[in-house]
VOGUBA-872601 format. One record per residue: residue number from 1; chain; x, y, z of N, C-alpha, C in turn. Coordinates in nm, 3 decimals. Example, Ala and Ser with C-alpha at 12.3 -4.5 7.8 and 13.67 -1.06 7.14 Angstrom:
2
{pt 1, "A", {1.319, -0.569, 0.780}, {1.230, -0.450, 0.780}, {1.320, -0.330, 0.780}};
{pt 2, "A", {1.285, -0.225, 0.708}, {1.367, -0.106, 0.714}, {1.290, 0.003, 0.787}};
END
This chain:
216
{pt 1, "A", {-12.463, -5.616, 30.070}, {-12.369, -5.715, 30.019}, {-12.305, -5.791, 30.135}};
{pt 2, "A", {-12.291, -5.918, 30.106}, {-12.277, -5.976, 30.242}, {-12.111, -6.007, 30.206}};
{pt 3, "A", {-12.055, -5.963, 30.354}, {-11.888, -5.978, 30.388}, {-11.842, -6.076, 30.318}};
{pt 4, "A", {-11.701, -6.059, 30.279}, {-11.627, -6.188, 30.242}, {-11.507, -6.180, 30.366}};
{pt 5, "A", {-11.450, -6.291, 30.319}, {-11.339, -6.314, 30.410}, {-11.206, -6.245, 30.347}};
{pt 6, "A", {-11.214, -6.177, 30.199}, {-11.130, -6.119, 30.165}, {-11.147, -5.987, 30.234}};
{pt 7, "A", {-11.252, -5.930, 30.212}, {-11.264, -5.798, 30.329}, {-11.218, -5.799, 30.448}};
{pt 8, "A", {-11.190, -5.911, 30.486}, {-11.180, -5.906, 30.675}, {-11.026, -5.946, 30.671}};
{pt 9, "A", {-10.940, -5.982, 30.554}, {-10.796, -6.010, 30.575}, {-10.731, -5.848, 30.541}};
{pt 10, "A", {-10.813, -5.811, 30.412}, {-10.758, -5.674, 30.391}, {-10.738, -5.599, 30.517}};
{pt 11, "A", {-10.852, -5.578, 30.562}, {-10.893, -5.469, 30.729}, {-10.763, -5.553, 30.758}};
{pt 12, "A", {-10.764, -5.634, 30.802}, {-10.642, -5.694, 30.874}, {-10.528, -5.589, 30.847}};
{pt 13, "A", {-10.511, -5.592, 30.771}, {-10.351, -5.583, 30.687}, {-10.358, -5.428, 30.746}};
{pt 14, "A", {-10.460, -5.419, 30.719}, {-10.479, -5.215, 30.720}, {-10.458, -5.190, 30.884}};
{pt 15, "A", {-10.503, -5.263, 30.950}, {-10.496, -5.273, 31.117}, {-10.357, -5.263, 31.108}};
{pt 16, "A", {-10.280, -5.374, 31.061}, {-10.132, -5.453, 31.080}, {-10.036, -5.311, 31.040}};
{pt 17, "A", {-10.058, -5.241, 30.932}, {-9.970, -5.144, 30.884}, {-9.990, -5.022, 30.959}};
{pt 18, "A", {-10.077, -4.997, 31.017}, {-10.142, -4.860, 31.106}, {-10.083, -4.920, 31.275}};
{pt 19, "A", {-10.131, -5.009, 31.320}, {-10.119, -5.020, 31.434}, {-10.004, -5.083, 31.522}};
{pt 20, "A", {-9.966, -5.179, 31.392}, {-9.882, -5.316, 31.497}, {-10.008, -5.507, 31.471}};
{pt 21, "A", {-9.861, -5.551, 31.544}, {-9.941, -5.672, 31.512}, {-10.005, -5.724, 31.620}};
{pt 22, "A", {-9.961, -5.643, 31.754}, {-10.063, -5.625, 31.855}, {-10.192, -5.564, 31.893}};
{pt 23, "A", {-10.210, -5.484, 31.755}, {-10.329, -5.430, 31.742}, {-10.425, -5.556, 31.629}};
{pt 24, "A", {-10.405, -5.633, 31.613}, {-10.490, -5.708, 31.528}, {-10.556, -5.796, 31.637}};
{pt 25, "A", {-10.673, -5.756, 31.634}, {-10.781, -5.848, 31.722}, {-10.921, -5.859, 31.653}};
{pt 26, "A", {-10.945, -5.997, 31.645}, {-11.117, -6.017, 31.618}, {-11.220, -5.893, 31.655}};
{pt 27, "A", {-11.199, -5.836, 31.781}, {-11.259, -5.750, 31.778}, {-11.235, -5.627, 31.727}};
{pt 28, "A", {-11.127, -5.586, 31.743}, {-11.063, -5.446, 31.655}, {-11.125, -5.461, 31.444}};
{pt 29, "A", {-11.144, -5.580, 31.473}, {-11.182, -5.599, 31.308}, {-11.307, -5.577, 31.327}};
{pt 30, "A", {-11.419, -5.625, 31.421}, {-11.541, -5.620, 31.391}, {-11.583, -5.443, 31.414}};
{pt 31, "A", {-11.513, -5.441, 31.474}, {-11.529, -5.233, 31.524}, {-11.481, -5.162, 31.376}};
{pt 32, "A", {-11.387, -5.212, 31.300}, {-11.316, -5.122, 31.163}, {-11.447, -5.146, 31.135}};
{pt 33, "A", {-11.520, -5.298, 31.082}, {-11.621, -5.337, 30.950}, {-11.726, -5.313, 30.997}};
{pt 34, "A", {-11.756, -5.304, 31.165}, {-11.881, -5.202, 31.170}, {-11.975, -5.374, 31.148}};
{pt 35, "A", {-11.969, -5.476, 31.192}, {-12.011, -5.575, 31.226}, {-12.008, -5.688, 31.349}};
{pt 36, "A", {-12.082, -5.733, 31.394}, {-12.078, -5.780, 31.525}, {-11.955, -5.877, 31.510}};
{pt 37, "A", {-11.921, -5.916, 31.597}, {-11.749, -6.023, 31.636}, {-11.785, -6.135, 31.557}};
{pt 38, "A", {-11.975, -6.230, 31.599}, {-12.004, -6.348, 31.519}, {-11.997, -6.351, 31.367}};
{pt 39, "A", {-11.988, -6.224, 31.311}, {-11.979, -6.240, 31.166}, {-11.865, -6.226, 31.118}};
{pt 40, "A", {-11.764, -6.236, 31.223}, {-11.606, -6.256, 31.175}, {-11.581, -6.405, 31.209}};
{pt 41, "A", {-11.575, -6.410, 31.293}, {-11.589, -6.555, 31.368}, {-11.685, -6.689, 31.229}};
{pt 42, "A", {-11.750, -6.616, 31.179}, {-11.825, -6.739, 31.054}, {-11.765, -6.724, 30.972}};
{pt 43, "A", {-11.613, -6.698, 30.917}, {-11.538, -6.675, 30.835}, {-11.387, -6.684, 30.880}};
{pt 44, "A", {-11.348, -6.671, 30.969}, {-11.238, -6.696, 31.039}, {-11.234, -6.688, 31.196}};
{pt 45, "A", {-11.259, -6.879, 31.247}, {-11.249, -6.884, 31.335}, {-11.200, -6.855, 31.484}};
{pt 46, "A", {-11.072, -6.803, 31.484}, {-10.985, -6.745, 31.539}, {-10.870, -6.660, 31.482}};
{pt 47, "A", {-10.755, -6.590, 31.587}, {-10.654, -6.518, 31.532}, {-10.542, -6.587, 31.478}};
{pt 48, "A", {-10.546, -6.723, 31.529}, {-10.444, -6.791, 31.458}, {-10.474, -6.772, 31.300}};
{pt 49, "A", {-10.606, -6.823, 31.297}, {-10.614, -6.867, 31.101}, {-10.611, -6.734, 31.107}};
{pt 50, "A", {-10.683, -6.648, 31.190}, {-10.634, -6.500, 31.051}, {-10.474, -6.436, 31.010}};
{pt 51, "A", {-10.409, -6.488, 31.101}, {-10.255, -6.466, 31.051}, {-10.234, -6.557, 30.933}};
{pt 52, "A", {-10.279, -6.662, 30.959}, {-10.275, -6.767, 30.867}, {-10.286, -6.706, 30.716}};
{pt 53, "A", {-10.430, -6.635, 30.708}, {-10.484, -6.593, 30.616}, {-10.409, -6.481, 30.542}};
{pt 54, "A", {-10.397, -6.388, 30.687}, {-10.276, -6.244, 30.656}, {-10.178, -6.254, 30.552}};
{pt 55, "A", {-10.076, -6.397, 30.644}, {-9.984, -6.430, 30.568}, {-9.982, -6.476, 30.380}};
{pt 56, "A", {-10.058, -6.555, 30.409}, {-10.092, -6.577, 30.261}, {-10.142, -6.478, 30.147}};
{pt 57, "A", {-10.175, -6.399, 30.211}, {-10.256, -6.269, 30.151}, {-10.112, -6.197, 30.102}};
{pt 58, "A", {-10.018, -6.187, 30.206}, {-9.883, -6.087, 30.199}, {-9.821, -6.164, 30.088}};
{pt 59, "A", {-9.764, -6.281, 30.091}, {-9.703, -6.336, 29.993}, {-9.825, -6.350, 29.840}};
{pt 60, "A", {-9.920, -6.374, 29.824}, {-9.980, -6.385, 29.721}, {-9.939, -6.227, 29.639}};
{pt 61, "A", {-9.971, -6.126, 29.752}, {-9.968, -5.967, 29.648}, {-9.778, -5.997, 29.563}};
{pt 62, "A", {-9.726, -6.051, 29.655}, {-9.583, -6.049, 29.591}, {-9.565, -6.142, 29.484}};
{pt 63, "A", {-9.644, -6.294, 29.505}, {-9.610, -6.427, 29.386}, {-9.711, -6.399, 29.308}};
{pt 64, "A", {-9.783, -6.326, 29.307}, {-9.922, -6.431, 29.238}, {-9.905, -6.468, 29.107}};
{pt 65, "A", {-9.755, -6.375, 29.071}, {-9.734, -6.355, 28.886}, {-9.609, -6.473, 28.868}};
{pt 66, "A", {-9.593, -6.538, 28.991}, {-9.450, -6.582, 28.983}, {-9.468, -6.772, 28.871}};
{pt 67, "A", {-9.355, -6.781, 28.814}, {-9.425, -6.934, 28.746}, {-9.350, -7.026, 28.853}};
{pt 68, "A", {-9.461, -7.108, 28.923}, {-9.418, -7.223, 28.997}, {-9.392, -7.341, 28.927}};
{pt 69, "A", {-9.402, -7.303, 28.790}, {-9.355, -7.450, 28.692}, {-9.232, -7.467, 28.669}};
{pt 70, "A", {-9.165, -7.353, 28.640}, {-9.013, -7.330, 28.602}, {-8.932, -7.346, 28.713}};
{pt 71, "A", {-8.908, -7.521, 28.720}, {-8.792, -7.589, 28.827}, {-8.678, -7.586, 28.750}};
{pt 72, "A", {-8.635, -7.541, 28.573}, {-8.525, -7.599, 28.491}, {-8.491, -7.433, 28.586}};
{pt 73, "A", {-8.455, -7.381, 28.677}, {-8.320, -7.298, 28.705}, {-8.155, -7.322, 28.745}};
{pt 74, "A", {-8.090, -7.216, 28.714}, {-8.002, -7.253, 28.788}, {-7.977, -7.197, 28.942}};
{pt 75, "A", {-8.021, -7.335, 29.073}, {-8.005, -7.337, 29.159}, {-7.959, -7.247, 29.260}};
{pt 76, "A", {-7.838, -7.176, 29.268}, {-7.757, -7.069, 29.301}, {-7.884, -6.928, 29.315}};
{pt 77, "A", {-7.893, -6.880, 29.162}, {-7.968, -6.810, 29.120}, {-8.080, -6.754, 29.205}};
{pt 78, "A", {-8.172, -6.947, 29.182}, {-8.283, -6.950, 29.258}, {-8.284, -6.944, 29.401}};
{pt 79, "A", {-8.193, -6.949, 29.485}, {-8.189, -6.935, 29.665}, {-8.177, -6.796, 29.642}};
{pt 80, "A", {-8.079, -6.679, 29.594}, {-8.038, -6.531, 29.591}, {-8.173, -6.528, 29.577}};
{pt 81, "A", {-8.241, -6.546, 29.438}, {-8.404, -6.513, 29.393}, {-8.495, -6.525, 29.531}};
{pt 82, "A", {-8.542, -6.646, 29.576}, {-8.591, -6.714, 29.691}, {-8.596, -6.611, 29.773}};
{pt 83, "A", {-8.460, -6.582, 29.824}, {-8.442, -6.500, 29.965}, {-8.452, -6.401, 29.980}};
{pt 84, "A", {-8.461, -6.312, 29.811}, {-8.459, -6.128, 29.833}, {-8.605, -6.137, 29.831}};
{pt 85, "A", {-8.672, -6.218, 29.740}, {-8.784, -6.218, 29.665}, {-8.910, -6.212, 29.779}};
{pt 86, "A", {-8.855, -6.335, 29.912}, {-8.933, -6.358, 29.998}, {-8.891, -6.255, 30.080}};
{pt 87, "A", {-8.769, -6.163, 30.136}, {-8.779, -6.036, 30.187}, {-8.880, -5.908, 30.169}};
{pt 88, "A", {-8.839, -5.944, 30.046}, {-8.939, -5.789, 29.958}, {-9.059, -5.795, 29.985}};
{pt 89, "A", {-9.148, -5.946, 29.986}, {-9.292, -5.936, 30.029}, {-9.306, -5.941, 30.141}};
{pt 90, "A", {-9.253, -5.983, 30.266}, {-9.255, -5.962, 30.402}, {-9.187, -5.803, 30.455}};
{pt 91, "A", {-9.143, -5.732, 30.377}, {-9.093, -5.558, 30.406}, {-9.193, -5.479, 30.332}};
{pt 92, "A", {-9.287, -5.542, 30.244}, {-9.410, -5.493, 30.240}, {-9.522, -5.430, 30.328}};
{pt 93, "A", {-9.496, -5.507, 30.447}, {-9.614, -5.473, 30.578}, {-9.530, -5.460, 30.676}};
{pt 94, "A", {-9.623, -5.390, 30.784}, {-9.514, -5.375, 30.926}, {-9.532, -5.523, 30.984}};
{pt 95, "A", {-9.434, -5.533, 31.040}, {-9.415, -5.690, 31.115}, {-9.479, -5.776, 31.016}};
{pt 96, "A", {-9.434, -5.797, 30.877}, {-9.488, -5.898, 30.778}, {-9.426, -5.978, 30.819}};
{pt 97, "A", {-9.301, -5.992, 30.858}, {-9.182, -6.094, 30.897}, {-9.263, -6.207, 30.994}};
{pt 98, "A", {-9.256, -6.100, 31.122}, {-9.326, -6.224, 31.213}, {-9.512, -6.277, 31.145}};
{pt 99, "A", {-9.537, -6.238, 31.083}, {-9.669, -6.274, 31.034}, {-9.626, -6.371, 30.947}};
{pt 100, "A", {-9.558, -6.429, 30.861}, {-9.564, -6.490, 30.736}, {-9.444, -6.585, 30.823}};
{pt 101, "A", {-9.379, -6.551, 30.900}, {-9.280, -6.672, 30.954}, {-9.338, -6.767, 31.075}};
{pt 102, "A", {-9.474, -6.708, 31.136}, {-9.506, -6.768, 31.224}, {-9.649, -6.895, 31.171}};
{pt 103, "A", {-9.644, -6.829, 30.999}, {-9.767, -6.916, 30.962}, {-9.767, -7.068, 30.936}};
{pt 104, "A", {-9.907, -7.130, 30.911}, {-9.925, -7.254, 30.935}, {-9.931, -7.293, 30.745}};
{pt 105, "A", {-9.867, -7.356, 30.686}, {-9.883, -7.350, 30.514}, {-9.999, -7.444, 30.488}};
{pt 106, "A", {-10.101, -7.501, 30.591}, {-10.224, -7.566, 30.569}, {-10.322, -7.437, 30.498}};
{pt 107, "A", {-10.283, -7.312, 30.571}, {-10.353, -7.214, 30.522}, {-10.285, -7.069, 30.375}};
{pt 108, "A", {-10.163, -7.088, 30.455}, {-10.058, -7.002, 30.391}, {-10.020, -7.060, 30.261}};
{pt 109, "A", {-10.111, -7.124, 30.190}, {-10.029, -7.253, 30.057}, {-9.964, -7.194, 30.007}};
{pt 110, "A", {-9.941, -7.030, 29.985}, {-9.812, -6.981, 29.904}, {-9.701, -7.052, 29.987}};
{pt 111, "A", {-9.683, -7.058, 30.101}, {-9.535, -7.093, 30.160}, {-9.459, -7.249, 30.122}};
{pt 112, "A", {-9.603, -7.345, 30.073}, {-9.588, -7.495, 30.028}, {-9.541, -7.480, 29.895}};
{pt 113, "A", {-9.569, -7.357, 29.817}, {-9.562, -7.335, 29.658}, {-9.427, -7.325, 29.631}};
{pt 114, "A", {-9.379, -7.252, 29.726}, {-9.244, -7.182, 29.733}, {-9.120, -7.270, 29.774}};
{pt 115, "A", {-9.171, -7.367, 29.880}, {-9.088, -7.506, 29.901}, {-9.092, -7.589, 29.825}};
{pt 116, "A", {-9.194, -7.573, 29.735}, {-9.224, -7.738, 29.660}, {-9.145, -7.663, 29.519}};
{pt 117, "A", {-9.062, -7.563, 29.503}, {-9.055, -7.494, 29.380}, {-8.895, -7.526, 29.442}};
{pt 118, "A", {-8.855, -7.456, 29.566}, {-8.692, -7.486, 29.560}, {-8.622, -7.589, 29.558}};
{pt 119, "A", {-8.721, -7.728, 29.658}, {-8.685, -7.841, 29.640}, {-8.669, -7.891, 29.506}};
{pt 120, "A", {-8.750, -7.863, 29.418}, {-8.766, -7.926, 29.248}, {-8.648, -7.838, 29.214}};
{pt 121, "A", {-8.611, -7.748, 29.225}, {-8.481, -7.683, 29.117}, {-8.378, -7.755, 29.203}};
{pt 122, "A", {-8.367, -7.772, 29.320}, {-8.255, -7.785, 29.364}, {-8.211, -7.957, 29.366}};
{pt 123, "A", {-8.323, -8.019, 29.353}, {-8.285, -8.166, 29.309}, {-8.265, -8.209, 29.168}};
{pt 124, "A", {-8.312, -8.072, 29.091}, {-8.256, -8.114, 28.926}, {-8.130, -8.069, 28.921}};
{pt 125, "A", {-8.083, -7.965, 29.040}, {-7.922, -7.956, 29.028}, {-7.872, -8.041, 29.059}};
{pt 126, "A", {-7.892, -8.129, 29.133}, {-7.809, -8.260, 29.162}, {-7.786, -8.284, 29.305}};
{pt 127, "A", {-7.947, -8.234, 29.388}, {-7.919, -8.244, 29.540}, {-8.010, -8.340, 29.540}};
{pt 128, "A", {-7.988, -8.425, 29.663}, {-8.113, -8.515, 29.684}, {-8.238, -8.427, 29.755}};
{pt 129, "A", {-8.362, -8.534, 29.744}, {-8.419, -8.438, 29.862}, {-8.410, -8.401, 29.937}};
{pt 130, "A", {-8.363, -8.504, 30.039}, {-8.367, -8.456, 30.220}, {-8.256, -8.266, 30.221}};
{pt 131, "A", {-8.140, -8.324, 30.110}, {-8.017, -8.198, 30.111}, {-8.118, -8.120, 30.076}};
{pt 132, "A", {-8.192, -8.089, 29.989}, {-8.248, -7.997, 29.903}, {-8.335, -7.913, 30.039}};
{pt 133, "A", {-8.439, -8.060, 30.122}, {-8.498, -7.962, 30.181}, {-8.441, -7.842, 30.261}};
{pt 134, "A", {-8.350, -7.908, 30.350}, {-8.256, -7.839, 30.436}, {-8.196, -7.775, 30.377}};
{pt 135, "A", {-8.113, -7.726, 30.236}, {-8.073, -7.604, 30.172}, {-8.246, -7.524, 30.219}};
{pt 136, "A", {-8.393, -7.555, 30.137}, {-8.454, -7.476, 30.160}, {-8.489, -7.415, 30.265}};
{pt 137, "A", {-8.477, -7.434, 30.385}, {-8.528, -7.442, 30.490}, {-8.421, -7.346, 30.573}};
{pt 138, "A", {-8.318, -7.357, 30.528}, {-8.175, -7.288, 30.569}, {-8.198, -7.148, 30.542}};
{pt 139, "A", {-8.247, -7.134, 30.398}, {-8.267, -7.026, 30.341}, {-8.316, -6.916, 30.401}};
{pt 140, "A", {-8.503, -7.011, 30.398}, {-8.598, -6.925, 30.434}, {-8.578, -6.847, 30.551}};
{pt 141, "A", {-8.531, -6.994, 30.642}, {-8.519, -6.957, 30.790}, {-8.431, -6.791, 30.819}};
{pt 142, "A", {-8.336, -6.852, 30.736}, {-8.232, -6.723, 30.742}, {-8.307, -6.562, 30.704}};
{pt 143, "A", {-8.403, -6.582, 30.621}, {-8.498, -6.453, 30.554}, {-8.544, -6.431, 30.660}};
{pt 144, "A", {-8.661, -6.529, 30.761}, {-8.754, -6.468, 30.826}, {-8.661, -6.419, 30.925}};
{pt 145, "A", {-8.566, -6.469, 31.009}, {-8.454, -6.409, 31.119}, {-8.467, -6.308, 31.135}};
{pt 146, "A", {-8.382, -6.249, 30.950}, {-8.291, -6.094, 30.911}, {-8.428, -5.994, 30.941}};
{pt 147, "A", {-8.541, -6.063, 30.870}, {-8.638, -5.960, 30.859}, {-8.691, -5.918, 30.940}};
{pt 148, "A", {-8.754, -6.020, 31.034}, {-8.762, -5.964, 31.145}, {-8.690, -5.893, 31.305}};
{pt 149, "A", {-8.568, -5.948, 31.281}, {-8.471, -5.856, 31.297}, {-8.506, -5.709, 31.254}};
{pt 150, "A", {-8.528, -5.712, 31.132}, {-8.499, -5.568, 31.079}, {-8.583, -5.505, 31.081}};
{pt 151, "A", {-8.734, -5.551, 31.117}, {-8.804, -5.475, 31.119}, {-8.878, -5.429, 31.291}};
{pt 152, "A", {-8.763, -5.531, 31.353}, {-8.780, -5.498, 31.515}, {-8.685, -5.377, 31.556}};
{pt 153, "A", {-8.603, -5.378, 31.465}, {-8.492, -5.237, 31.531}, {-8.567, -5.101, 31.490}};
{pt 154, "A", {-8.443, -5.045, 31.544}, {-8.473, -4.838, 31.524}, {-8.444, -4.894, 31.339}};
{pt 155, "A", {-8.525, -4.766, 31.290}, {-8.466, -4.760, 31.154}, {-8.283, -4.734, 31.164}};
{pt 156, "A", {-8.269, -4.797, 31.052}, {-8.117, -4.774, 30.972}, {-8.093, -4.585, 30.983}};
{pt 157, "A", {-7.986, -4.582, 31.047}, {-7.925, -4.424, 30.985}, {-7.819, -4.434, 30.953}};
{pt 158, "A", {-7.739, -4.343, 30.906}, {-7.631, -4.336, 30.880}, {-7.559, -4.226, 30.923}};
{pt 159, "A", {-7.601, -4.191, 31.051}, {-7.551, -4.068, 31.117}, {-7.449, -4.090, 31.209}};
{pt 160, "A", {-7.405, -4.025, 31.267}, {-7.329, -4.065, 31.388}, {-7.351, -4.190, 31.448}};
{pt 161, "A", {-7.192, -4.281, 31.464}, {-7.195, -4.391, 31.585}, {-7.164, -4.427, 31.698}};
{pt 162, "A", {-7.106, -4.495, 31.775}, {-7.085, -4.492, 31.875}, {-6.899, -4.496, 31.850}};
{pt 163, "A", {-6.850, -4.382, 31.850}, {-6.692, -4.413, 31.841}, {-6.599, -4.559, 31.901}};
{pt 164, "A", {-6.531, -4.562, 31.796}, {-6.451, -4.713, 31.873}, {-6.358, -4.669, 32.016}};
{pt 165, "A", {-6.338, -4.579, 32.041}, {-6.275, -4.593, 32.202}, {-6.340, -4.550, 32.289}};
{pt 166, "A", {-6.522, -4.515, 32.241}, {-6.587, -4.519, 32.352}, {-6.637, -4.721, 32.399}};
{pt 167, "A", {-6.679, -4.767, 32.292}, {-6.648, -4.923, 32.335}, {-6.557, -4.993, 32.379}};
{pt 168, "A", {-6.432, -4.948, 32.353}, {-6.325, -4.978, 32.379}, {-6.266, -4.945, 32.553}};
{pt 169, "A", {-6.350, -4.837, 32.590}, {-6.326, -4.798, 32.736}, {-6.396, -4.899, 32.785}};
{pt 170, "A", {-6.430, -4.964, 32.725}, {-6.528, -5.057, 32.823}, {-6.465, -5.186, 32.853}};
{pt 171, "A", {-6.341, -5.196, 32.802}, {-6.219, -5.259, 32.868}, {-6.169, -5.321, 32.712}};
{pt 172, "A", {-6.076, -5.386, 32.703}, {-5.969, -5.404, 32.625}, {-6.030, -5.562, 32.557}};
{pt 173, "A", {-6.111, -5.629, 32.623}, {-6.150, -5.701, 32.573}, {-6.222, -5.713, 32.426}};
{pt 174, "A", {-6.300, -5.598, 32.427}, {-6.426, -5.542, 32.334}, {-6.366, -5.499, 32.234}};
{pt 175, "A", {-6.235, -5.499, 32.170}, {-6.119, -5.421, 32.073}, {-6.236, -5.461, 31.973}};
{pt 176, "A", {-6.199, -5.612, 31.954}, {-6.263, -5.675, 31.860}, {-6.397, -5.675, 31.790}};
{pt 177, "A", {-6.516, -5.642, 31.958}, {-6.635, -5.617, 31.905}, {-6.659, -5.481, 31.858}};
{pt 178, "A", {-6.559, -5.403, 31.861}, {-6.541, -5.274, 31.869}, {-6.523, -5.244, 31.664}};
{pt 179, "A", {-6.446, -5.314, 31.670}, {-6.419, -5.340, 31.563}, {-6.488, -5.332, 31.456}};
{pt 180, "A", {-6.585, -5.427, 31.494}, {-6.664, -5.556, 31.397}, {-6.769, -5.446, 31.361}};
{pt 181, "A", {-6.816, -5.381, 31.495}, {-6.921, -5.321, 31.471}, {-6.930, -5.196, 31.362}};
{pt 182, "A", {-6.809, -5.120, 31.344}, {-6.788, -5.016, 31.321}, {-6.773, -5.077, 31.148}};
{pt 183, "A", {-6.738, -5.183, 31.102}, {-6.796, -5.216, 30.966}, {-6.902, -5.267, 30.960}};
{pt 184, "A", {-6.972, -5.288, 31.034}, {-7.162, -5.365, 31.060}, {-7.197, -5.196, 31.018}};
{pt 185, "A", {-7.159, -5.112, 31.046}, {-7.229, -5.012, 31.050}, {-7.190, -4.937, 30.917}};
{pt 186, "A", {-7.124, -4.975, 30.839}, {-7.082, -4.891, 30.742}, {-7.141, -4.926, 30.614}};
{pt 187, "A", {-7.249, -5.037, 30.646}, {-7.323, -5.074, 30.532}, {-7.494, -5.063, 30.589}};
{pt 188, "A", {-7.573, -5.080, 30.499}, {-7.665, -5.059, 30.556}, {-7.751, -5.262, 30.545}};
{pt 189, "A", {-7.858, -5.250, 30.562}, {-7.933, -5.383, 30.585}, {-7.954, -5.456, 30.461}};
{pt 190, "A", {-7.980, -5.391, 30.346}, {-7.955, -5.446, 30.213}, {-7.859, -5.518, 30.235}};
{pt 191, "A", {-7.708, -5.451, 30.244}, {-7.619, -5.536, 30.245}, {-7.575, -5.608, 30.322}};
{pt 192, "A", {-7.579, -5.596, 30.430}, {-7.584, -5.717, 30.562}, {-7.693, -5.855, 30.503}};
{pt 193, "A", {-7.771, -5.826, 30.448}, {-7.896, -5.905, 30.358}, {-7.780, -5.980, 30.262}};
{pt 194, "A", {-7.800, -5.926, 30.174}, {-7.658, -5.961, 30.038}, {-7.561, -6.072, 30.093}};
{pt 195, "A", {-7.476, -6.002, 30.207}, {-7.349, -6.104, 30.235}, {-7.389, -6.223, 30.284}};
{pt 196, "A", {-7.539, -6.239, 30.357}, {-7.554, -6.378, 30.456}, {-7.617, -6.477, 30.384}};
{pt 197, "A", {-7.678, -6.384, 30.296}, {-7.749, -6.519, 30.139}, {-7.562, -6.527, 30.075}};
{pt 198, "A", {-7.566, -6.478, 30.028}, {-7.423, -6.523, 29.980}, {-7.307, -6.636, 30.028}};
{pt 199, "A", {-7.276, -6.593, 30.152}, {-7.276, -6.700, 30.253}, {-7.271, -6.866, 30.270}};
{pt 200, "A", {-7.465, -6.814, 30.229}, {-7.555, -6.959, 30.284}, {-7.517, -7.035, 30.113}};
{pt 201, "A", {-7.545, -6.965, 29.989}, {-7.490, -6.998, 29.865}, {-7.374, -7.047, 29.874}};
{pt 202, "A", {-7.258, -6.972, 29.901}, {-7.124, -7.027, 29.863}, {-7.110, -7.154, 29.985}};
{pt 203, "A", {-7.129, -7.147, 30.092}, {-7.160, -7.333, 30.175}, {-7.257, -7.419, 30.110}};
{pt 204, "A", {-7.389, -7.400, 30.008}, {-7.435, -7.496, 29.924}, {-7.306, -7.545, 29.797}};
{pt 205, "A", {-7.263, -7.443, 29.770}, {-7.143, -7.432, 29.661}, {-7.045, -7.593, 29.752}};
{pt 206, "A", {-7.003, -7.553, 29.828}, {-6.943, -7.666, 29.877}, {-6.952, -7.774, 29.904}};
{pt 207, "A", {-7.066, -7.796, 29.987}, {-7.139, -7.918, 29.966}, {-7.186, -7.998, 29.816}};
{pt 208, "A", {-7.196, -7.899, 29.725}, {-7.226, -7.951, 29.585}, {-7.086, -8.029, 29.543}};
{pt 209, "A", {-7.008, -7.931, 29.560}, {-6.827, -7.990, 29.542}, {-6.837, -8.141, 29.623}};
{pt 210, "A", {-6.843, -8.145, 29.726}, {-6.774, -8.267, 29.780}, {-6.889, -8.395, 29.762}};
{pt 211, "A", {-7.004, -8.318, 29.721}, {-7.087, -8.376, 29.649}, {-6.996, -8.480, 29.549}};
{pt 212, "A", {-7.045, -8.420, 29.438}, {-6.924, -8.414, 29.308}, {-6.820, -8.521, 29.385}};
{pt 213, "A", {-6.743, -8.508, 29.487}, {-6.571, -8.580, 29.485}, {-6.621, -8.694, 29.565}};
{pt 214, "A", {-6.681, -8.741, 29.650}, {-6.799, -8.871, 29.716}, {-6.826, -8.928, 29.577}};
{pt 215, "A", {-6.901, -8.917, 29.465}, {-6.953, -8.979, 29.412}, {-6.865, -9.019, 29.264}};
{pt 216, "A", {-6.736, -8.960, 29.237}, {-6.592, -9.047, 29.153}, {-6.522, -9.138, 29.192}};
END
């Protein structure tokens, strides 16, 4: 049976979750499938498109059920939706984050599906485009950040921290970061997640307002 190119994104993924995203190489794929490098290479030219491909692959297992017709939402809703929704399929894989944030949407068309879906709800709420894009774009951006953030650190514990007057010895300045940190730490990444979409919502919230008071 002769290879598809779905076989050679899967291996991917299987590389990506086992190894790292430094372990994904044209050749590390042709060694898993047990086929010479040229018969990867006649299906995906380089490592760029295969991230390309990766990516799209990661978000499809998460949308594929999603309706890209239904723009009548309410707006708000849809960015909270947007931003956990697009977390959840990039915390799917190791380093999905940097894979799906670094992609090209010539190949990745879930990522065009997903823009062309927030812009349409968010201009039937009453944003123009250009606002709309930049709400979207605000969003996403903000997802791929956190995530990969989060999936570059030590895991989350909830064990012992670094006491506030051991930061605090570190001169009188640091009270504050001393502070800050010691409630950064009392939640975990969910909710650090939660408050910064929330955030980015309640500043669309505002802009909608003065929206609204510009145009009486």
């Amino acid at each position: 049976m002769a290879m598809q190119k779905s076989q050679i994104v899967q291996t991917a993924l299987d590389i990506l979750d086992r190894d790292g995203l430094e372990g994904v190489t044209l050749r590390r794929l042709a060694t898993e499938l047990e086929v010479k490098a040229a018969s990867i290479y006649y299906h995906i030219p380089s490592k760029e498109e295969l991230l390309d491909e990766m990516a799209n692959a990661i978000l499809e297992a998460h949308f594929s059920a999603f309706d890209f017709a239904d723009d009548q939402r309410d707006w708000a809703v849809w960015l909270d939706m947007l931003a956990h929704e697009l977390r959840k399929a990039m915390l799917s894989r190791r380093e999905g984050a940097r894979v799906v944030a670094g992609a090209h949407p010539d190949i990745a068309t879930m990522l065009i599906n997903l823009w062309d879906l927030s812009i349409r709800v968010l201009h039937n709420g009453g944003f123009s485009y250009g606002k709309a894009a930049v709400i979207t774009i605000t969003v996403v951006n903000f997802t791929f950040g956190s995530v990969i953030e989060e999936q570059s650190s030590p895991p989350y514990t909830s064990g012992p921290r670094v006491p506030f007057g051991d930061v605090e010895s570190m001169g009188q300045n640091y009270q504050a970061l001393a502070a800050a940190m010691d409630e950064w730490h009392s939640a975990d990444n969910d909710k650090h997640f939660d408050i910064g979409v929330l955030i980015i919502i309640n500043g669309v919230h505002v802009e909608a307002d003065m929206g609204r008071m510009n145009a009486e």
